[in-house]
C-alpha positions as CSV (number, residue, x, y, z in Angstrom):
1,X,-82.3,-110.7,71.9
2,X,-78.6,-108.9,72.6
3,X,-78.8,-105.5,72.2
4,X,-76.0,-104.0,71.0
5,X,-75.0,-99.9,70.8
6,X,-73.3,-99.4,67.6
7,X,-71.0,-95.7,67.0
8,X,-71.0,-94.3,63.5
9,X,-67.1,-93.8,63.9
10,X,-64.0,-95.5,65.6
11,X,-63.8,-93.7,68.7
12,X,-65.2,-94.6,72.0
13,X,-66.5,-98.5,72.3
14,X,-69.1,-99.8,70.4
15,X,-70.4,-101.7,73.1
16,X,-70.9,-101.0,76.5
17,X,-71.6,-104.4,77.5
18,X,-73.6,-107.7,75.4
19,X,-75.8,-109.5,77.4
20,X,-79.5,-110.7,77.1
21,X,-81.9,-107.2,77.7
22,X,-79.0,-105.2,76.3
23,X,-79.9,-102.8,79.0
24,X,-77.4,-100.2,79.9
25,X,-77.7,-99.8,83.0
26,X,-75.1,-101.1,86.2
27,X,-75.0,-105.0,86.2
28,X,-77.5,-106.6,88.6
29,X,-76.2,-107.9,91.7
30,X,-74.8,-112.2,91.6
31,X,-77.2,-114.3,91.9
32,X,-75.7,-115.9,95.7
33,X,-74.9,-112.7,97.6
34,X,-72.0,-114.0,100.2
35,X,-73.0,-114.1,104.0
36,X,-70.2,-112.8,105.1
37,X,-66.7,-112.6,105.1
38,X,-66.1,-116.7,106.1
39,X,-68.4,-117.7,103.2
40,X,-65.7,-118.8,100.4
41,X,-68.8,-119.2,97.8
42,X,-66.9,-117.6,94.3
43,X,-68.9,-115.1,92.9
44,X,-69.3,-115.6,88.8
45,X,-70.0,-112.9,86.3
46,X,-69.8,-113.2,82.3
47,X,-72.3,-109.8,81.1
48,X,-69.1,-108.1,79.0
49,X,-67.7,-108.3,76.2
50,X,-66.8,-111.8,74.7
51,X,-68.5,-113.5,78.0
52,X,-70.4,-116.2,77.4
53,X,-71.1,-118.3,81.3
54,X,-74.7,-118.8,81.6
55,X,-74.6,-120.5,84.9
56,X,-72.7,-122.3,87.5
57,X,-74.0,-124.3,90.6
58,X,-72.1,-125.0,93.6
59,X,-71.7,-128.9,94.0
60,X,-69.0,-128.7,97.0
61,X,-67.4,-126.6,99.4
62,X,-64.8,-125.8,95.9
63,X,-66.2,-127.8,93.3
64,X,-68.3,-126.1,90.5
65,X,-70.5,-126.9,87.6
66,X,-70.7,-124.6,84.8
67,X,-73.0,-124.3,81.8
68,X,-71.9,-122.5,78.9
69,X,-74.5,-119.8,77.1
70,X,-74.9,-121.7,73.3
71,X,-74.2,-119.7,70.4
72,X,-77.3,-116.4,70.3
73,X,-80.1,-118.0,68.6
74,X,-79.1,-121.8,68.7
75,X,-78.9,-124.8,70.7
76,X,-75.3,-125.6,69.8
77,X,-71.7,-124.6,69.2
78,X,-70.6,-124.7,72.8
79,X,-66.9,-124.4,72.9
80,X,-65.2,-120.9,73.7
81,X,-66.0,-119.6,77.3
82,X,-64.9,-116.3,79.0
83,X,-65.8,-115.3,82.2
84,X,-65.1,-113.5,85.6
85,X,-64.4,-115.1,89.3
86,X,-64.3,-113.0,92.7
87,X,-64.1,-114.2,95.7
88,X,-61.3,-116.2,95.2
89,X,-59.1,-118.6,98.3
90,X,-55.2,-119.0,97.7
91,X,-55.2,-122.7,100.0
92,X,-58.1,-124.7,98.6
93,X,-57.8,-126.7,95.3
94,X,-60.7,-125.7,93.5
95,X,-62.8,-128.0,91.0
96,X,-64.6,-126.5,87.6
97,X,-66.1,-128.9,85.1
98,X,-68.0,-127.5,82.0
99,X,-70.4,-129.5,81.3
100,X,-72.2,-128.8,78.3
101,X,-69.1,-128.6,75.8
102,X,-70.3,-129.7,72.4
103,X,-67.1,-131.5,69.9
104,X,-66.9,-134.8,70.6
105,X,-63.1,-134.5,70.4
106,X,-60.6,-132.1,72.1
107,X,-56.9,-130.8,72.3
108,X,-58.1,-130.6,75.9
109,X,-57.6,-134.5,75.5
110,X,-54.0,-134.2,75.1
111,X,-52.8,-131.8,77.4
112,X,-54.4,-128.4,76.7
113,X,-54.8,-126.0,79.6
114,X,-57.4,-123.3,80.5
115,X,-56.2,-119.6,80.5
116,X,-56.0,-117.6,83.9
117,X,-55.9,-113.9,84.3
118,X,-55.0,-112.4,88.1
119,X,-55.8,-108.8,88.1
120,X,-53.4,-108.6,91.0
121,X,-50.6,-109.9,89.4
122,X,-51.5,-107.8,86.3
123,X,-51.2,-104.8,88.4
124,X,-48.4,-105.7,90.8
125,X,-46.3,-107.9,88.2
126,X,-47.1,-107.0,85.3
127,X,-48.2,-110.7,84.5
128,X,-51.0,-111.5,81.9
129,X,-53.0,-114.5,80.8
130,X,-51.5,-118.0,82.2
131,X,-52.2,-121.7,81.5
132,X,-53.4,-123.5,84.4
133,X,-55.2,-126.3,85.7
134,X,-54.1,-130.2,86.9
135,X,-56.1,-133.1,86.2
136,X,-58.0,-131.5,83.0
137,X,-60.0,-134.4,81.3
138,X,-62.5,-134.3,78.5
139,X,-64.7,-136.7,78.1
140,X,-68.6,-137.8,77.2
141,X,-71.2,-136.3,79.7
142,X,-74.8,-137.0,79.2
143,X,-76.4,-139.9,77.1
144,X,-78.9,-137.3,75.3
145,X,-79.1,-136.7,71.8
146,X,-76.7,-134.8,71.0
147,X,-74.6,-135.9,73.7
148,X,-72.8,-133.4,75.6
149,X,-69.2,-133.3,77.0
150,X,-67.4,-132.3,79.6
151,X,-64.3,-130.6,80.5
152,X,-62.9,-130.4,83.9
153,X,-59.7,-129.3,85.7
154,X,-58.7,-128.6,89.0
155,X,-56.7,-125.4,90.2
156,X,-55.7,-123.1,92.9
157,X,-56.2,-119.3,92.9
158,X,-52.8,-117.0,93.2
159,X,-54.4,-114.8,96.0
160,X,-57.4,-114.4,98.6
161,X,-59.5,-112.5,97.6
162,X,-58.9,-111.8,93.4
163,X,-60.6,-110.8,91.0
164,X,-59.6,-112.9,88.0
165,X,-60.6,-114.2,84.5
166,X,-60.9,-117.7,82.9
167,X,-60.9,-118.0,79.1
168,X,-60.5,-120.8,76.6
169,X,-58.3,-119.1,74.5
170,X,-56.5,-115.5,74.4
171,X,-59.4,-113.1,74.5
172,X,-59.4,-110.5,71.4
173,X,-62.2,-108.3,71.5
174,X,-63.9,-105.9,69.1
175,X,-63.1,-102.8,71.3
176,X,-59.6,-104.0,71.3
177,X,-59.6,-104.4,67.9
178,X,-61.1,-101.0,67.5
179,X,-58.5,-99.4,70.1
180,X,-55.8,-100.8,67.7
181,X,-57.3,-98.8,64.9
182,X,-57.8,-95.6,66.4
183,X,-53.9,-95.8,67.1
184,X,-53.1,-96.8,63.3
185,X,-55.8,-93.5,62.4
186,X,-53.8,-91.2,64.8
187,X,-50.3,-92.5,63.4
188,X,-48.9,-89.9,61.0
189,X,-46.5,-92.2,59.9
190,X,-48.3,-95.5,59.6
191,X,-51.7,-94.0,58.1
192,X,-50.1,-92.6,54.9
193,X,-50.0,-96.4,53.9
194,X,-53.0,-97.5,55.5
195,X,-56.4,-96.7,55.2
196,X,-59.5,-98.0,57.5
197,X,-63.2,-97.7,56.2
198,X,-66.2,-100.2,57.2
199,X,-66.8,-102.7,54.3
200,X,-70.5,-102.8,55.6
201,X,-72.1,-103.2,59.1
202,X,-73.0,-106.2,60.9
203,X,-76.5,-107.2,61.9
204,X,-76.2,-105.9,65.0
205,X,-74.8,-102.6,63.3
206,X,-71.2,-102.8,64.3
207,X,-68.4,-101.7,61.0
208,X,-67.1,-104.8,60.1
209,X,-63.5,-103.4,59.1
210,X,-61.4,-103.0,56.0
211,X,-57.7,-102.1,55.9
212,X,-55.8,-101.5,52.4
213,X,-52.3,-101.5,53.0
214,X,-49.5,-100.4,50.1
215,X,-47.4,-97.5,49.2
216,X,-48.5,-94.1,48.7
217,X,-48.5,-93.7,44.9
218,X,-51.2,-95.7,42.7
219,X,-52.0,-99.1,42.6
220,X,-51.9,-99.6,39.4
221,X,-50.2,-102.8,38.2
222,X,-50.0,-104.2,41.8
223,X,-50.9,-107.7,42.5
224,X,-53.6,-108.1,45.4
225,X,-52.9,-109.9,48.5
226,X,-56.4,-110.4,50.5
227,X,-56.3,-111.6,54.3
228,X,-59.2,-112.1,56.9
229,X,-59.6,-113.3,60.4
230,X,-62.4,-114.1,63.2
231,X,-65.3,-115.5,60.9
232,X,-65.5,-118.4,64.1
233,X,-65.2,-115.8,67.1
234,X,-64.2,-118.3,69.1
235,X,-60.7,-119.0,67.3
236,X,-59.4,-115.9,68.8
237,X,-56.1,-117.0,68.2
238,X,-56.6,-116.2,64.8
239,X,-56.6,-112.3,66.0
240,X,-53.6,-112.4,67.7
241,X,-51.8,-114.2,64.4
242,X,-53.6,-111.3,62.4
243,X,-52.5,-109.1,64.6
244,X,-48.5,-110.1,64.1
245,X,-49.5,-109.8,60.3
246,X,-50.4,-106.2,60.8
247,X,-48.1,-105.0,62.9
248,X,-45.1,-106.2,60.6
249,X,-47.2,-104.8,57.4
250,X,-47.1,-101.6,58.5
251,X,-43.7,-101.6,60.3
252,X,-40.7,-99.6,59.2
253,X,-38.8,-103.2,58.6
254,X,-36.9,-103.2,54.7
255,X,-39.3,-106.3,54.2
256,X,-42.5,-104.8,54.9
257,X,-41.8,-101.5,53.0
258,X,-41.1,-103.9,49.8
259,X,-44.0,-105.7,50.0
260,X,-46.3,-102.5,50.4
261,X,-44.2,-101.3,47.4
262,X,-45.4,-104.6,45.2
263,X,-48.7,-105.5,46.5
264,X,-52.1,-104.4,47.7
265,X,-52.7,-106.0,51.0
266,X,-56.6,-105.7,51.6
267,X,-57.6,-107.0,55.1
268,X,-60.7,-107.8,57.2
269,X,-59.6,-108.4,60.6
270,X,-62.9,-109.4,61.9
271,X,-65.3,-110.7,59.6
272,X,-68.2,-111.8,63.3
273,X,-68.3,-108.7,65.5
274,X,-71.1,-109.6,66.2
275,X,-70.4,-112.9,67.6
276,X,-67.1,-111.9,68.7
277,X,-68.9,-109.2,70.9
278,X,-71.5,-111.8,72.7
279,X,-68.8,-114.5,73.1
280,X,-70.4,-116.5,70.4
281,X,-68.3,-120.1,69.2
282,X,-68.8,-119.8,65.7
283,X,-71.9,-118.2,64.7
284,X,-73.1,-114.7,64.1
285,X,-76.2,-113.0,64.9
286,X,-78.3,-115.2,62.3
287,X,-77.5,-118.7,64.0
288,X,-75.5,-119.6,61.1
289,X,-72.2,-120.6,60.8
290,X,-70.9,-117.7,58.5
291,X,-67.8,-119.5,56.8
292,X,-70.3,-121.4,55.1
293,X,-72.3,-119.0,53.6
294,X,-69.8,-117.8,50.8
295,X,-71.7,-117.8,47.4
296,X,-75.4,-117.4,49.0
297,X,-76.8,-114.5,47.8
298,X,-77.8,-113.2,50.9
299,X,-76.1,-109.6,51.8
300,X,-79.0,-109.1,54.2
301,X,-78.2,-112.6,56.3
302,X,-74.4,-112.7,56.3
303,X,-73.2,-109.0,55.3
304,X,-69.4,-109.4,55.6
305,X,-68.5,-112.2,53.5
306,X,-71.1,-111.0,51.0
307,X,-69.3,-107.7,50.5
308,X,-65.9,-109.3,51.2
309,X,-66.8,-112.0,48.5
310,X,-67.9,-109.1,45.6
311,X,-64.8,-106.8,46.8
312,X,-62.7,-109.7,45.5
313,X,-64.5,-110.8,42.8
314,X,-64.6,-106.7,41.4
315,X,-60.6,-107.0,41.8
316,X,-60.1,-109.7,40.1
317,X,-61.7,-108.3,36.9
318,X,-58.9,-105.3,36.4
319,X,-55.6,-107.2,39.1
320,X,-54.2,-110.4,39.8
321,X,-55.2,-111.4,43.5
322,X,-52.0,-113.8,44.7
323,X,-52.9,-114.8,47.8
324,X,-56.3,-115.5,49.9
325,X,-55.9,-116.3,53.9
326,X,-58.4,-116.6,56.1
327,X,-57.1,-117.0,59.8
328,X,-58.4,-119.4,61.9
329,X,-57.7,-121.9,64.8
330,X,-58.0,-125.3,65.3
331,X,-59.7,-127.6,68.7
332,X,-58.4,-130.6,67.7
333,X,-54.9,-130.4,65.7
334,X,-51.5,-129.6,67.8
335,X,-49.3,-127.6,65.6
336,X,-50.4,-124.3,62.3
337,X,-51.3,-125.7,59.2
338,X,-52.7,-124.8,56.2
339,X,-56.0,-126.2,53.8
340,X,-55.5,-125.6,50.5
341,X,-57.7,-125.6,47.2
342,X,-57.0,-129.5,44.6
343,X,-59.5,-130.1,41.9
344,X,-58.9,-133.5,40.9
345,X,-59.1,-132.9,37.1
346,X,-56.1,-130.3,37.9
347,X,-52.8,-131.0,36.0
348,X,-49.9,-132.0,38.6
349,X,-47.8,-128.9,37.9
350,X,-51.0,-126.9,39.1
351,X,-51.4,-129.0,42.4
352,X,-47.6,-129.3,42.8
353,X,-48.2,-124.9,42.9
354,X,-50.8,-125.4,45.5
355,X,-48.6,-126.9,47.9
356,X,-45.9,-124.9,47.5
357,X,-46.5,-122.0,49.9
358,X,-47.5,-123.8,52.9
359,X,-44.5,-126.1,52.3
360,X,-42.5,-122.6,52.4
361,X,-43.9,-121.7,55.0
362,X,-43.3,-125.0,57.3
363,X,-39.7,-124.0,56.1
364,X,-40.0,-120.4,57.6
365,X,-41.4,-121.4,61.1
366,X,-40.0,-125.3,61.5
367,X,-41.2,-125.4,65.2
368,X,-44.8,-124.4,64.5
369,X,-46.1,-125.4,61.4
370,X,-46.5,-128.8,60.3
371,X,-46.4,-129.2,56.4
372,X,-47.6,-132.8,56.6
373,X,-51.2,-132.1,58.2
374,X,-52.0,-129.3,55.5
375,X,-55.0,-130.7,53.5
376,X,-55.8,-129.6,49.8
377,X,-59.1,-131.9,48.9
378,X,-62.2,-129.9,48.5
379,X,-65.1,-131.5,50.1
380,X,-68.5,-131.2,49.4
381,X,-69.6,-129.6,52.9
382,X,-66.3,-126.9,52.5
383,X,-67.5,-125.1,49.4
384,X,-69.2,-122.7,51.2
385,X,-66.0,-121.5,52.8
386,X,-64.1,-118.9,52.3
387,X,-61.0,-121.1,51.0
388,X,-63.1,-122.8,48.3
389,X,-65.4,-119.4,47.2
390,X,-62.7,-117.5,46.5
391,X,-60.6,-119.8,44.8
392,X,-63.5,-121.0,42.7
393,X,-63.7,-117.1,41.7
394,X,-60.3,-117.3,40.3
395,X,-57.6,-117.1,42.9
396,X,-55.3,-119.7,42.3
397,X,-53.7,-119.6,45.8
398,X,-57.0,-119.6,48.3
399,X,-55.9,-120.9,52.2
400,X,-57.1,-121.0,55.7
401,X,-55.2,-120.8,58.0
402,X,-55.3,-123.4,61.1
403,X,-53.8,-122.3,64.4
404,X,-54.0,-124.7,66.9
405,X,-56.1,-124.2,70.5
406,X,-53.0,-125.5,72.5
407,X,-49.5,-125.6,71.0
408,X,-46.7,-126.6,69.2
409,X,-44.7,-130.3,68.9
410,X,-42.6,-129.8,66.4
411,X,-38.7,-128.9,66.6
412,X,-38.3,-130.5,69.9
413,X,-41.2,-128.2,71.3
414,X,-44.1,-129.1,73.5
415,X,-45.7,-126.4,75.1
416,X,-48.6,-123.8,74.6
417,X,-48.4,-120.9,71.7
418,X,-47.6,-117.7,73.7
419,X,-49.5,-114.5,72.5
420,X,-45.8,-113.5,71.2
421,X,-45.9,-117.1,69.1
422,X,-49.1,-116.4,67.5
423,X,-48.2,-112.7,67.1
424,X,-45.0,-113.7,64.9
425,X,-47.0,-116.3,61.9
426,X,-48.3,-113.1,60.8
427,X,-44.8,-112.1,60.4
428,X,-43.5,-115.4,59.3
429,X,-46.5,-115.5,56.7
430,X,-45.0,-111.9,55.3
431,X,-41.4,-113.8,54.8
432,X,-43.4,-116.5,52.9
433,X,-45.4,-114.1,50.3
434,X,-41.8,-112.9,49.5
435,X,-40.0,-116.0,49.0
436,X,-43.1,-117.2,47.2
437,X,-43.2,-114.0,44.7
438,X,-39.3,-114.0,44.4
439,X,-38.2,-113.3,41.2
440,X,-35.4,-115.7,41.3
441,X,-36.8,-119.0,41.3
442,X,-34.1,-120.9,43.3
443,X,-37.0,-121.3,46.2
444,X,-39.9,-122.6,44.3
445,X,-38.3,-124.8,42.3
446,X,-36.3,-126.4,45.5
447,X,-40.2,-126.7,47.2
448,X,-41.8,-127.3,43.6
449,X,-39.3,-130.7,43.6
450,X,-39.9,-131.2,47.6
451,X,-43.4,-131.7,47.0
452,X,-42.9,-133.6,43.9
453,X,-41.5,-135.7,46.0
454,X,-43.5,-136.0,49.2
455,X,-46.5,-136.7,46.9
456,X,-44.7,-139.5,44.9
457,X,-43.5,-141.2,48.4
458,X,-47.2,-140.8,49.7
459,X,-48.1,-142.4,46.4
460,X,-45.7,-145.1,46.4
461,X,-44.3,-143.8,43.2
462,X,-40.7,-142.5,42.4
463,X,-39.9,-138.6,42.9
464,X,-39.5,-137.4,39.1
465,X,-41.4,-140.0,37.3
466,X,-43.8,-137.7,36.8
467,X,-47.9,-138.0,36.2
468,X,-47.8,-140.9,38.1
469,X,-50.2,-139.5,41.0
470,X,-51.2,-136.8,38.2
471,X,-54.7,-139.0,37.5
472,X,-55.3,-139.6,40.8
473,X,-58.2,-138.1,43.2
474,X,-57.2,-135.2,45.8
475,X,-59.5,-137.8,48.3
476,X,-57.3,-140.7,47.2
477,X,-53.8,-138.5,47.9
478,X,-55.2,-137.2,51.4
């Protein structure tokens, strides 16, 4: 089992590392100590936070097999890695493959790259995380049952003798989510409007997070807006996207000062610290996926959506709740989109309304979010999720969030999301709650008659006619 320190209050780390033992004492040595200073053998090392390598063998003079750790407690859910290489040679092309990833498809297929971290350019240029990496394939590894695949790329080093990091995605970690706290608590300004408490503790013992952001002055009257973020730890672009969300909520811009005057925001940033801490994929410290445990009445098993789930459900006896998000990210779709909540038996003005903020919001960020891969059927093996619970509670408007892995194609763009790109859809989202909630209804009725209209042309029908897609099955429209 990982052992895990927990701290009764924000300050100092939580963890001091997660690795099997939990002991806190100095790493042990690698496992291949170099012979000398000609041996160019990299030395690997994953025992911190969010690192999840559990062993790589040395197939050539630069070529390297790695096997990802699975998620704690299962045999499965290989997909997010972290991890640390020393050692490192500027000249020779070096060869990683993975080669127990577990989806059988990838965005690695079409032109995703690995993330590279050079401590030496960190401290000398003041460069961060980079994509890199030619020739990266994905394809099917071994025959077993389930099959495994692999992912391989080939790159070359910035320096002799580096210390740097390769991740699957921008690493967002519980510490730095905690160090982002403690500056909010110690901010005389931003803490009138904003106040942190744990909404439980994890299994391991780690405050899973809540933040209520509005006004000073009741809250009486006020609608409730309710966000969350890194149920899968391995999305952690769904961090950095909840990140930009904060950082404008609680910002000094006219926009984010009216919507803390006319809503409630109540946010979990991280609903897995526990699997965000040991560099889980998707699963927490019970081997279950937790984003389908919504409705189970098991506070024991899966704390945080238990308590997030009964928060809500306690609101929406005495408030309106507008707006459910859970942030997420996507390893197969280029591009954000949204899933949305369709009961087939709804009337069309009611389904028109569901597609009406994520069409505003494609409208708000044109070259990142793609209106036309947003889903809205609820399928039997979602209603477990977050999306579907809390909109089968009673919020009308219940989303997740999709950000892709890789990047954008839209708006004459093809290239990776930037931590700056991810940063501004929680800013972007902001713009869309107020154009959605706008008293003048020029907006929504543009977008209610937009959507009228995409559904009628993916229907065959005429825009206008009206009911003529009305009878038909969410399953039938997708």
């Amino acid at each position: 089992t990982t052992v895990l320190a927990s701290s009764t209050a924000l300050q100092g780390s939580c963890f001091i590392r997660a690795r099997v033992g939990g002991a806190p004492g100095p790493l042990s040595s690698p496992a291949a100590p170099l012979e000398g200073p000609q041996d160019t053998t990299l030395l690997f090392e994953s025992r911190f936070e969010s690192g999840n390598l559990q062993k790589a063998i040395k197939v050539g003079p630069y070529e390297y097999v790695l096997m990802l750790r699975p998620d704690l407690y299962t045999a499965k859910h290989t997909q997010w890695f972290y991890f640390r290489v020393q050692n490192t040679r500027q000249e020779p092309l070096y060869r990683f493959t993975v080669a127990n990833m577990a989806k059988p498809k990838s965005l690695y297929g079409q032109g995703l790259q690995p993330l590279l971290y050079s401590q030496r350019d960190a401290q000398s240029h003041g460069i961060g995380w980079r994509r890199v990496g030619t020739d990266v394939c994905y394809y099917r590894g071994s025959a077993g049952e389930p099959p495994l695949f692999r992912l391989s790329w080939t790159m070359r080093f910035p320096h002799d003798g580096d210390t740097c990091f390769l991740a699957a995605g921008y690493p967002y970690t519980y510490s730095d989510l905690q160090r982002y706290l403690c500056a909010l608590a110690a901010d005389p300004v931003r803490s009138r409007y904003c106040r942190v408490q744990a909404l439980c503790r994890s299994l391991a013992g780690n405050a899973v997070y809540l933040l209520t952001i509005t006004s000073p002055g009741g809250t009486a009257g006020k609608r409730v807006v309710v966000a969350s973020a890194r149920a899968h730890p391995g999305e952690s672009g769904g961090s950095w996207a909840m990140r930009g969300f904060l950082d404008f909520l609680l910002s000094a811009h006219a926009d984010a000062r009216l919507l803390r005057r006319l809503f409630v925001f109540k946010v979990v940033p991280m609903l897995n610290p526990d699997g965000v801490v040991v560099g889980n994929s998707r699963c927490s410290l019970a081997g279950r996926d937790p984003n389908r445990a919504y409705g189970m009445a098991l506070p024991g098993s899966f704390p945080s959506v238990w308590y997030l789930r009964a928060m809500v459900q306690r609101m929406l006896a005495e408030q309106e709740v507008v707006l459910y998000c859970d942030f997420h990210g996507h390893s197969r779709k280029n591009n954000v989109f949204m899933y949305g909540c369709d009961a087939g038996g709804d009337d069309a003005g009611t389904r028109l309304r569901q597609r009406v903020f994520p069409l505003m919001l494609s409208k708000n960020a044109p070259d990142k979010f793609s209106f036309s891969s947003c889903k809205f059927q609820v399928q039997k093996s979602k209603e477990r999720t977050g999306r579907v619970s809390m909109w089968r509670l009673g919020v009308s408007h219940s989303y997740t969030l999709e950000v892709a892995f890789s990047g954008s194609t839209l708006g004459g763009r093809s290239s990776h999301f930037s931590v700056e790109d991810l940063e501004s859809l929680g800013r972007l989202l902001c713009d869309t709650l107020l154009d959605f909630c706008d008293p003048a209804p020029a907006k929504l009725q543009q977008c209610l008659m937009e959507a009228d209209a995409l559904l009628q042309q993916q229907m065959g029908g005429e825009p206008g006619s009206g009911g003529s897609w009305s009878d038909v099955s969410p399953s039938e429209l997708e």
